[in-house]
N, CA, C, O and CB atoms as a CASP TS submission, in Angstrom:
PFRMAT TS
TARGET T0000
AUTHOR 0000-0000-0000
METHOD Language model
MODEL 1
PARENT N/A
ATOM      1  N   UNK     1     -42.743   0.497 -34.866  1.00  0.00           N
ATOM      2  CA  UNK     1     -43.540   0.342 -36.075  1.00  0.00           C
ATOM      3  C   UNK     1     -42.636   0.529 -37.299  1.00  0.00           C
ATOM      4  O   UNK     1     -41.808   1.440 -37.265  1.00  0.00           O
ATOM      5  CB  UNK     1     -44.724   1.359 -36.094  1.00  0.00           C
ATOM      6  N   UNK     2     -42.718  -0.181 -38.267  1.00  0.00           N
ATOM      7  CA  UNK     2     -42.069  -0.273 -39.568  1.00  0.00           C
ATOM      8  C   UNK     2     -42.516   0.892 -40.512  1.00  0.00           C
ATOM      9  O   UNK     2     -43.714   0.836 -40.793  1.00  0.00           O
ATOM     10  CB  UNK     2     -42.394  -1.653 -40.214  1.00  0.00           C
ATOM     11  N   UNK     3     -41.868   1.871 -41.030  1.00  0.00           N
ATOM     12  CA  UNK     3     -42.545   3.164 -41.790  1.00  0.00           C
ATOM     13  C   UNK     3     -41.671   3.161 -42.936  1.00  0.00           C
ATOM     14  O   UNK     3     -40.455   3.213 -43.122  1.00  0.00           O
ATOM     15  CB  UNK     3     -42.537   4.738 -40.944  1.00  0.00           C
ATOM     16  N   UNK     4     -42.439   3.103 -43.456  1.00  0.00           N
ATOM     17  CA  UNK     4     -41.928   3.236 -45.400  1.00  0.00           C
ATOM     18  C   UNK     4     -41.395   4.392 -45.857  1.00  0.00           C
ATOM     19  O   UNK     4     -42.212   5.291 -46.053  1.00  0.00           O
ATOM     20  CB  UNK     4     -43.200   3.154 -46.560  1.00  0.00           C
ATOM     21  N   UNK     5     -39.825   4.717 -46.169  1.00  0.00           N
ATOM     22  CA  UNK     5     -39.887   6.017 -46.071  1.00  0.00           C
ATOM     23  C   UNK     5     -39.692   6.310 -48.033  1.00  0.00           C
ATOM     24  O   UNK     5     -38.988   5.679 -48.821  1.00  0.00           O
ATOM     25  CB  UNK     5     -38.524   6.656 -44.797  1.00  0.00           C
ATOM     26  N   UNK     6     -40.276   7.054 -48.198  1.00  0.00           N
ATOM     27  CA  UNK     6     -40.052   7.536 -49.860  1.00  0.00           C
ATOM     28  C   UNK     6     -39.249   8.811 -50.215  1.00  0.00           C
ATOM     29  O   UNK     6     -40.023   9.707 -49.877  1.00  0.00           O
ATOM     30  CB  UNK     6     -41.495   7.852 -50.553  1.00  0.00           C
ATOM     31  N   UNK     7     -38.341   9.289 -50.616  1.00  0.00           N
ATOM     32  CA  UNK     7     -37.712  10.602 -50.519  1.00  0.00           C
ATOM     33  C   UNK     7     -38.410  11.242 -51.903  1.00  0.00           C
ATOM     34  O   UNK     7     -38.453  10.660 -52.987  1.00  0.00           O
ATOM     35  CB  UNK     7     -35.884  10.534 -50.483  1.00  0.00           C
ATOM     36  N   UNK     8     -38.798  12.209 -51.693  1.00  0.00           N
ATOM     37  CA  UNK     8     -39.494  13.113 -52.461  1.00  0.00           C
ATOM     38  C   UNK     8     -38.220  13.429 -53.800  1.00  0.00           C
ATOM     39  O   UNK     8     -37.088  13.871 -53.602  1.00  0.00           O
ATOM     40  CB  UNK     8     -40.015  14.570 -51.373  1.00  0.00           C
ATOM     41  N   UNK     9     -38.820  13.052 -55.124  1.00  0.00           N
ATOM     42  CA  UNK     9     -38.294  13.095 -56.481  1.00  0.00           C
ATOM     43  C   UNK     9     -38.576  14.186 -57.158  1.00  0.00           C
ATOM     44  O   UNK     9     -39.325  14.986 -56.597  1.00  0.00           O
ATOM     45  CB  UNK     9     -38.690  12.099 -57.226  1.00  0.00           C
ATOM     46  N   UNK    10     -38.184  14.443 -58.212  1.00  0.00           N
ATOM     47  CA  UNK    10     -37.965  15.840 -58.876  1.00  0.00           C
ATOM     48  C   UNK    10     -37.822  15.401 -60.364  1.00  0.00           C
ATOM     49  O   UNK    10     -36.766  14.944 -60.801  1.00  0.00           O
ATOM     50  CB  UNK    10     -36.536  16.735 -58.276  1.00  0.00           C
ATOM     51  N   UNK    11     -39.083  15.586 -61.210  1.00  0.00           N
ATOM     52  CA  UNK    11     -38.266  15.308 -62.987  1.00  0.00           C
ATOM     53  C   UNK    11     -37.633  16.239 -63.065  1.00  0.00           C
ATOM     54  O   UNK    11     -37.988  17.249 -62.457  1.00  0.00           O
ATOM     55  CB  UNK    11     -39.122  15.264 -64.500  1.00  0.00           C
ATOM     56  N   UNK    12     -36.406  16.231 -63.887  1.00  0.00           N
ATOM     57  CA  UNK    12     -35.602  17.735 -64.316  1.00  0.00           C
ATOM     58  C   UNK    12     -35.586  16.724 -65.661  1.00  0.00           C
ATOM     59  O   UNK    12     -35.955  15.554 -65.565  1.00  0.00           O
ATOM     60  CB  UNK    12     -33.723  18.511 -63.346  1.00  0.00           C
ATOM     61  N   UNK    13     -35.010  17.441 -67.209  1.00  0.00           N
ATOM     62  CA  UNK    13     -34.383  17.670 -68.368  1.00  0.00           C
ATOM     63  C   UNK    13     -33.269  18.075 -68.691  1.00  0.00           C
ATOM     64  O   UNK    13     -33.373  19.169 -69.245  1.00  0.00           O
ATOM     65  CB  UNK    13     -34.859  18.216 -68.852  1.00  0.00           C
ATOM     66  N   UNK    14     -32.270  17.736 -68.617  1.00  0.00           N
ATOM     67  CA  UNK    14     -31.157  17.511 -68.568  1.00  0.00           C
ATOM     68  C   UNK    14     -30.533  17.268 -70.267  1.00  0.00           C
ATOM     69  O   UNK    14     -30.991  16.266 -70.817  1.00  0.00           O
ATOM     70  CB  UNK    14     -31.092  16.394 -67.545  1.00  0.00           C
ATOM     71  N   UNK    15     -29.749  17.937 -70.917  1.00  0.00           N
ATOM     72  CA  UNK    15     -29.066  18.021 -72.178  1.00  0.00           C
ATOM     73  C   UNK    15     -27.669  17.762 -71.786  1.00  0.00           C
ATOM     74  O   UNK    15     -26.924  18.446 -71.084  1.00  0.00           O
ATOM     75  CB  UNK    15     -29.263  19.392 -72.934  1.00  0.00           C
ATOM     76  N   UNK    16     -27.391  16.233 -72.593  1.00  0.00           N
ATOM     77  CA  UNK    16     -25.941  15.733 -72.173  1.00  0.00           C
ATOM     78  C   UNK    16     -25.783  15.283 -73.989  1.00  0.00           C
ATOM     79  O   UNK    16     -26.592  15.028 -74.881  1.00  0.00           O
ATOM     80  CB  UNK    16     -25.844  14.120 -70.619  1.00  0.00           C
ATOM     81  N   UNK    17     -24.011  15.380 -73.874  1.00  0.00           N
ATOM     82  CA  UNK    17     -23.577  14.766 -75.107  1.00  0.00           C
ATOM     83  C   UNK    17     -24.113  13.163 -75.576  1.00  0.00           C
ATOM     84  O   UNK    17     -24.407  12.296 -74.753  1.00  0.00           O
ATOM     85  CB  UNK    17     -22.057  14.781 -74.956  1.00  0.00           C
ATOM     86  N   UNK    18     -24.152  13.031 -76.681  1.00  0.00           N
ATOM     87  CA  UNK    18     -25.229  11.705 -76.922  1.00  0.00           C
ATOM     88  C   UNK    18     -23.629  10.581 -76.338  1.00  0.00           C
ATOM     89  O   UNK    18     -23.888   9.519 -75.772  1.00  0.00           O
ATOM     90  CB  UNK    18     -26.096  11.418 -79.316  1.00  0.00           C
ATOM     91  N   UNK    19     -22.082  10.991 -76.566  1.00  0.00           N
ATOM     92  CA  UNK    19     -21.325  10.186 -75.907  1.00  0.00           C
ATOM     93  C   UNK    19     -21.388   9.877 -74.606  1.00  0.00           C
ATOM     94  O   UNK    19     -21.299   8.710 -74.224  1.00  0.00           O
ATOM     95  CB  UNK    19     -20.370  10.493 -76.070  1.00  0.00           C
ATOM     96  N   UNK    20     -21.552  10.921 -73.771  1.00  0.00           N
ATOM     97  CA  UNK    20     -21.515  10.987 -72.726  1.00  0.00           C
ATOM     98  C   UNK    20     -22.766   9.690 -71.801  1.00  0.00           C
ATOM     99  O   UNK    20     -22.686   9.098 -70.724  1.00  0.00           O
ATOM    100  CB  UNK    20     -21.643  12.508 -72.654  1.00  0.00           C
ATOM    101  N   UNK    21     -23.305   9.705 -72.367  1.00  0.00           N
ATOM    102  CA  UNK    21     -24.777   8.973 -72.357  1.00  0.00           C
ATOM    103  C   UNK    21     -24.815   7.999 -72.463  1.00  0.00           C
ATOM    104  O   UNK    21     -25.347   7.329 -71.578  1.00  0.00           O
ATOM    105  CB  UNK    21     -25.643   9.175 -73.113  1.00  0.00           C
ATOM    106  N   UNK    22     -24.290   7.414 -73.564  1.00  0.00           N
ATOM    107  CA  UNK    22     -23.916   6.283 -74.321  1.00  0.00           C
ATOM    108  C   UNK    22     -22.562   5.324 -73.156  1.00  0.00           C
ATOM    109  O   UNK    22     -22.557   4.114 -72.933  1.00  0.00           O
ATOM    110  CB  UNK    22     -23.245   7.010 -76.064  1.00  0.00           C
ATOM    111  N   UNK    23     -21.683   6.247 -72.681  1.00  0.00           N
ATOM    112  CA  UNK    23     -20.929   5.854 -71.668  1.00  0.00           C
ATOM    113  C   UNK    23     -21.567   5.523 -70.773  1.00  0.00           C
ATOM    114  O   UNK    23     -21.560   4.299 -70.640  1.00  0.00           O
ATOM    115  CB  UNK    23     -20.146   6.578 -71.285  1.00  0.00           C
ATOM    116  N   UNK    24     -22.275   6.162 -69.896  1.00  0.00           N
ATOM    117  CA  UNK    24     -23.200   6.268 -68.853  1.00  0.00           C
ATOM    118  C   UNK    24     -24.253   5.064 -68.642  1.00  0.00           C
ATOM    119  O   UNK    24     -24.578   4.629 -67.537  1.00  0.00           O
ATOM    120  CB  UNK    24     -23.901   7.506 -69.089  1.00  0.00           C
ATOM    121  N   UNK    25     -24.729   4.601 -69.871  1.00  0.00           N
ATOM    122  CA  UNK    25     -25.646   3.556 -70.287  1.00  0.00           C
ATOM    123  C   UNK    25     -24.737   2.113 -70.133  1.00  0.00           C
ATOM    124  O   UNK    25     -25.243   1.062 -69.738  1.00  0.00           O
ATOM    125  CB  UNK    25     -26.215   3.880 -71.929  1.00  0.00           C
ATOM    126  N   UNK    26     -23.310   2.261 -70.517  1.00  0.00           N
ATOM    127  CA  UNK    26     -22.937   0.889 -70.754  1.00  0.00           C
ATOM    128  C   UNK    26     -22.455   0.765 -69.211  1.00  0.00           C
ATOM    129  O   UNK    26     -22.335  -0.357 -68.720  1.00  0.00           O
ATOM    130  CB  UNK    26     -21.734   0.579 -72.081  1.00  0.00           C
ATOM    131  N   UNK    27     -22.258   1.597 -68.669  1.00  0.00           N
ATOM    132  CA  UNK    27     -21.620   1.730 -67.222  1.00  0.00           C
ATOM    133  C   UNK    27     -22.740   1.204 -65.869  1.00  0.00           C
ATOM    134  O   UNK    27     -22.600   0.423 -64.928  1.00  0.00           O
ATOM    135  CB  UNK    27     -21.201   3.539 -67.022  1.00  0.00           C
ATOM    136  N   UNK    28     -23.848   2.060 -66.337  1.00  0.00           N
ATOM    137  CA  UNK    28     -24.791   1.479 -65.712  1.00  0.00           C
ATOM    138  C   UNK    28     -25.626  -0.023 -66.101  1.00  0.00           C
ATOM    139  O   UNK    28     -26.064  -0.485 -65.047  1.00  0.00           O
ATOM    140  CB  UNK    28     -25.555   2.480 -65.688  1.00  0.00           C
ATOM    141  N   UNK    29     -25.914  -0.761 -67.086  1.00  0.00           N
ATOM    142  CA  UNK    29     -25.508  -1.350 -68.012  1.00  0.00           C
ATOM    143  C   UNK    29     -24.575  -2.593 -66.961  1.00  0.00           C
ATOM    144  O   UNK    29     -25.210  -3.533 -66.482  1.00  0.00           O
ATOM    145  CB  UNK    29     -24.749  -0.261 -69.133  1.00  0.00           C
ATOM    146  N   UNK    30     -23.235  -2.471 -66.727  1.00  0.00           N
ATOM    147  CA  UNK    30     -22.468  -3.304 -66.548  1.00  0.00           C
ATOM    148  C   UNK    30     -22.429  -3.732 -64.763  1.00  0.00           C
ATOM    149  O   UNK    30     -22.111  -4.738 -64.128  1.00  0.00           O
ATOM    150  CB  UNK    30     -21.233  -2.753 -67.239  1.00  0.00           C
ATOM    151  N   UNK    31     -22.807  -2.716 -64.508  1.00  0.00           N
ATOM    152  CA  UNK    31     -23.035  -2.406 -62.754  1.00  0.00           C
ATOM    153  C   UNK    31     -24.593  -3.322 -62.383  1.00  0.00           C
ATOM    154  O   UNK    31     -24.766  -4.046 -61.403  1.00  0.00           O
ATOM    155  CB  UNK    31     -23.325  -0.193 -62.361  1.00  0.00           C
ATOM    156  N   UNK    32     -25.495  -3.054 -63.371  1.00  0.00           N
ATOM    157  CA  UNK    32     -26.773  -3.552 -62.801  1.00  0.00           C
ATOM    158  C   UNK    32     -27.804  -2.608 -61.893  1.00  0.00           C
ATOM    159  O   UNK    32     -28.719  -2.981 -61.159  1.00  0.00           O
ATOM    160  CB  UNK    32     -26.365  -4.679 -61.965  1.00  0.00           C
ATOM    161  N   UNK    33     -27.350  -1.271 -62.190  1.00  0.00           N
ATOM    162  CA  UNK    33     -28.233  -0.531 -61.601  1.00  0.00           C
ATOM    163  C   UNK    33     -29.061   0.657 -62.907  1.00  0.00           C
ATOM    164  O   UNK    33     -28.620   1.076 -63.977  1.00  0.00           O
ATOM    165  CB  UNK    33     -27.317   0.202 -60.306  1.00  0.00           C
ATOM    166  N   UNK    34     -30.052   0.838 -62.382  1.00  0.00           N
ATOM    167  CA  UNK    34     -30.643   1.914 -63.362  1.00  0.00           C
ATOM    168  C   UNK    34     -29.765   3.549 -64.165  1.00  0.00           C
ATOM    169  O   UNK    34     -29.226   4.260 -63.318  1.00  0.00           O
ATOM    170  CB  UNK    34     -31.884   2.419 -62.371  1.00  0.00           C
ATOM    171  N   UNK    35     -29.688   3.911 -65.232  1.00  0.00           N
ATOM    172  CA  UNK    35     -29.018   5.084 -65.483  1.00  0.00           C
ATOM    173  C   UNK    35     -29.482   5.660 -64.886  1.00  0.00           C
ATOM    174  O   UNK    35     -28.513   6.312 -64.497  1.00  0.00           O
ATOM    175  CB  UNK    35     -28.880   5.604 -66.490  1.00  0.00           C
ATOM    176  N   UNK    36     -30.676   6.245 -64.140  1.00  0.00           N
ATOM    177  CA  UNK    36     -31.146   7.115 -63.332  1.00  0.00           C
ATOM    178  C   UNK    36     -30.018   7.274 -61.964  1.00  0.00           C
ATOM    179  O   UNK    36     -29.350   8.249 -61.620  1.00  0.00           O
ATOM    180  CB  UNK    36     -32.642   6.617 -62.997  1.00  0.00           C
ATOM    181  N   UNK    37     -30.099   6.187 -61.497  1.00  0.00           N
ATOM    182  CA  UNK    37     -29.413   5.906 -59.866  1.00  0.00           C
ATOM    183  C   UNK    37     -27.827   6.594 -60.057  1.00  0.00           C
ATOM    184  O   UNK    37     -27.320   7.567 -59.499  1.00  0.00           O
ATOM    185  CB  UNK    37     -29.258   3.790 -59.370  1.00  0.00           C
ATOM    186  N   UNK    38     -27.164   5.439 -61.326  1.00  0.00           N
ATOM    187  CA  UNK    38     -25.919   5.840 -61.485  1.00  0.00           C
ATOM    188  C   UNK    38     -25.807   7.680 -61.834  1.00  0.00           C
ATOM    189  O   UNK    38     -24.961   8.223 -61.124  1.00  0.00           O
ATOM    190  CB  UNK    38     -25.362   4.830 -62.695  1.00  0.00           C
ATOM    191  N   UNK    39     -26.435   8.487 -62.663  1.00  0.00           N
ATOM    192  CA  UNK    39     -26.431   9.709 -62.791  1.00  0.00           C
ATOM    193  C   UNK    39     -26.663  10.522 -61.279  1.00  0.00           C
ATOM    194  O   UNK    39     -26.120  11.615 -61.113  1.00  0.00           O
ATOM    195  CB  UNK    39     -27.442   9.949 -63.848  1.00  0.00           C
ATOM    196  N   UNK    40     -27.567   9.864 -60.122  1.00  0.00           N
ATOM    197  CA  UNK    40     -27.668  10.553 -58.929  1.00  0.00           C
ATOM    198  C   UNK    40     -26.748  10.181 -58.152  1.00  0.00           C
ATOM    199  O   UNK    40     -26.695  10.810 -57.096  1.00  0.00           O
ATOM    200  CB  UNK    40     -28.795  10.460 -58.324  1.00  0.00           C
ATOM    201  N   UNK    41     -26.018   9.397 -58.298  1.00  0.00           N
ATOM    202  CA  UNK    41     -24.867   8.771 -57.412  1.00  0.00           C
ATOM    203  C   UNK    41     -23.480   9.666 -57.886  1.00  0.00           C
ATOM    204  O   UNK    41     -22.705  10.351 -57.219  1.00  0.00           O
ATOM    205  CB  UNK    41     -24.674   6.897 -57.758  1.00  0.00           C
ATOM    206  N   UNK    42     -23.533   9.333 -59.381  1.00  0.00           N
ATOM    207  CA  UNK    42     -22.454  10.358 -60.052  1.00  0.00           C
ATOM    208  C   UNK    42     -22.402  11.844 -59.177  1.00  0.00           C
ATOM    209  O   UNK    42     -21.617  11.925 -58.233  1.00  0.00           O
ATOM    210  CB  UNK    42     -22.973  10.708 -61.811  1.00  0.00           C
ATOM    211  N   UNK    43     -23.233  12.955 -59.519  1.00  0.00           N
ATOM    212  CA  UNK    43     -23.928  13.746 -59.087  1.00  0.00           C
ATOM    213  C   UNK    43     -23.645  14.034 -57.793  1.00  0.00           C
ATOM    214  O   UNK    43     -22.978  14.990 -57.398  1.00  0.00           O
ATOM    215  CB  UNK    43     -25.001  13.444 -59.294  1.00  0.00           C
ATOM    216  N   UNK    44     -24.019  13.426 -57.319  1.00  0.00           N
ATOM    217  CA  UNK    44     -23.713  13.028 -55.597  1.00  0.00           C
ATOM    218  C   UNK    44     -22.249  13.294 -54.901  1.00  0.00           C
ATOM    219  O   UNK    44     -21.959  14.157 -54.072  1.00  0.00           O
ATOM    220  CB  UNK    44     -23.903  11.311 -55.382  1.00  0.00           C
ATOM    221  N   UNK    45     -21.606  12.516 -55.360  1.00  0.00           N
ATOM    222  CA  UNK    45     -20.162  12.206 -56.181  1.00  0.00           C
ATOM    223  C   UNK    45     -19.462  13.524 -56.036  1.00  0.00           C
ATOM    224  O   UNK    45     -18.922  14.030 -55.052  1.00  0.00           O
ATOM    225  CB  UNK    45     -20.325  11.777 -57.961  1.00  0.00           C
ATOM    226  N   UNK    46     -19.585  13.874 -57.050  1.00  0.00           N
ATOM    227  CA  UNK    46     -19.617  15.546 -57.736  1.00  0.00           C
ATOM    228  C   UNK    46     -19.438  16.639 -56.984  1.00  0.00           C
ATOM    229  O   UNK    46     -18.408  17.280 -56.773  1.00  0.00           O
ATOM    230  CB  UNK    46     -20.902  15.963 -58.335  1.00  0.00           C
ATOM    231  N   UNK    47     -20.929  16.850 -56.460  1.00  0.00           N
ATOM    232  CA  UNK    47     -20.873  17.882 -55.239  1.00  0.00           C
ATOM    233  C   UNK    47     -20.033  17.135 -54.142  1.00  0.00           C
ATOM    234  O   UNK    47     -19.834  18.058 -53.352  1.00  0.00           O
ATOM    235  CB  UNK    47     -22.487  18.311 -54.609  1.00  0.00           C
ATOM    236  N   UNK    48     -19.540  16.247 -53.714  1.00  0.00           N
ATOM    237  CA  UNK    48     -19.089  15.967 -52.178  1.00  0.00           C
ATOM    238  C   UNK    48     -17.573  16.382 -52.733  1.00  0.00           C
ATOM    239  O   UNK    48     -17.064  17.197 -51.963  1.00  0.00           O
ATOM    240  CB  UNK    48     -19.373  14.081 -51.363  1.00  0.00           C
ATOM    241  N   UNK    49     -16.761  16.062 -53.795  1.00  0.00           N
ATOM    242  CA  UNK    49     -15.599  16.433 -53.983  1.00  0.00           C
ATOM    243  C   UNK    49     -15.832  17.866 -53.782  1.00  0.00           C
ATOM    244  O   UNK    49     -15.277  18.442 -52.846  1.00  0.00           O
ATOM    245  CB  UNK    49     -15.014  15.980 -55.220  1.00  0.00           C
ATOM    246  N   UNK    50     -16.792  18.626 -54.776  1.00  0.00           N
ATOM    247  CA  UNK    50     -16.571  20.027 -54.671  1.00  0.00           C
ATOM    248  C   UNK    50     -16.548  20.911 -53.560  1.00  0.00           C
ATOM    249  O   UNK    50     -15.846  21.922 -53.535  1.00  0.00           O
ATOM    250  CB  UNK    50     -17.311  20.488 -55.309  1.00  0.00           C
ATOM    251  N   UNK    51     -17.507  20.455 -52.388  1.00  0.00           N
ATOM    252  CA  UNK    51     -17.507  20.523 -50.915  1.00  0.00           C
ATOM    253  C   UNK    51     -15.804  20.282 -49.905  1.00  0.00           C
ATOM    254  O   UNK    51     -15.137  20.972 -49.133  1.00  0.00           O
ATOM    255  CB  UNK    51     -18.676  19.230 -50.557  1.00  0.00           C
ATOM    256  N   UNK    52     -15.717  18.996 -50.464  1.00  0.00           N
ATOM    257  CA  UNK    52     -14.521  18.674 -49.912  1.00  0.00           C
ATOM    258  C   UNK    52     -12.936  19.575 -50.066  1.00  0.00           C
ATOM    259  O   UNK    52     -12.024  19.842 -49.284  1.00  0.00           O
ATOM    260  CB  UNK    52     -14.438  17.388 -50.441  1.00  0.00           C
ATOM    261  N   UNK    53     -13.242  19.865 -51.651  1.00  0.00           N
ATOM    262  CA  UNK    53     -12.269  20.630 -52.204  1.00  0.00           C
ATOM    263  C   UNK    53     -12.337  22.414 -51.651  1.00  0.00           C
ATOM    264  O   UNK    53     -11.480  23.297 -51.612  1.00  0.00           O
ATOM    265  CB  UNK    53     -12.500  20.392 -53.859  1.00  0.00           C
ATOM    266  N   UNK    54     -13.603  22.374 -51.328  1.00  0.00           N
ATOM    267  CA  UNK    54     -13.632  24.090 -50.900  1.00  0.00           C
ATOM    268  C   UNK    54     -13.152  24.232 -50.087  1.00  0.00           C
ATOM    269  O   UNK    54     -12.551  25.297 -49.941  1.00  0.00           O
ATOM    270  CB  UNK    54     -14.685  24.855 -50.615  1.00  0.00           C
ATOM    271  N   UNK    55     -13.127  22.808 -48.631  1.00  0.00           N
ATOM    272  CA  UNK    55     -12.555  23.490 -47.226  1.00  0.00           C
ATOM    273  C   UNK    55     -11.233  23.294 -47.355  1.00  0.00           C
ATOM    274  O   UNK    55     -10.733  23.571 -46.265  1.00  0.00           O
ATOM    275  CB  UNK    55     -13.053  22.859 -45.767  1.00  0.00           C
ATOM    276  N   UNK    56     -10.147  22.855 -48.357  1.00  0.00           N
ATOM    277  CA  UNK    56      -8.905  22.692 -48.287  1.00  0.00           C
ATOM    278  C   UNK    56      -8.508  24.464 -48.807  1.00  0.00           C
ATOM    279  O   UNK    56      -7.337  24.834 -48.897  1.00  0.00           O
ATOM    280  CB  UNK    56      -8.392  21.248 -49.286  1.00  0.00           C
TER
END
């Protein structure tokens, strides 16, 4: 059977530099994906280096 899966979302508020943003926008913007996605992908990103970097 085919099952729709939805992963459970979270609003948060988030205070970023208006540059930072503005980068973020043209980036996502140029890619074709939502600033939302690109910020959770970033993010994503983020923690796996910091993970990666702890076990060295």
């Amino acid at each position: 059977m085919f099952n729709i899966e939805k992963p459970e979302m979270v609003n948060k508020t988030f205070r970023l530099p208006a540059e930072l943003v503005e980068r973020l926008c043209t980036v996502a913007q140029n890619r074709g994906v939502s600033l939302n996605n690109l910020v959770k992908q970033c993010c994503e990103y983020a923690l796996s280096q910091l993970a990666e970097n702890a076990e060295k």
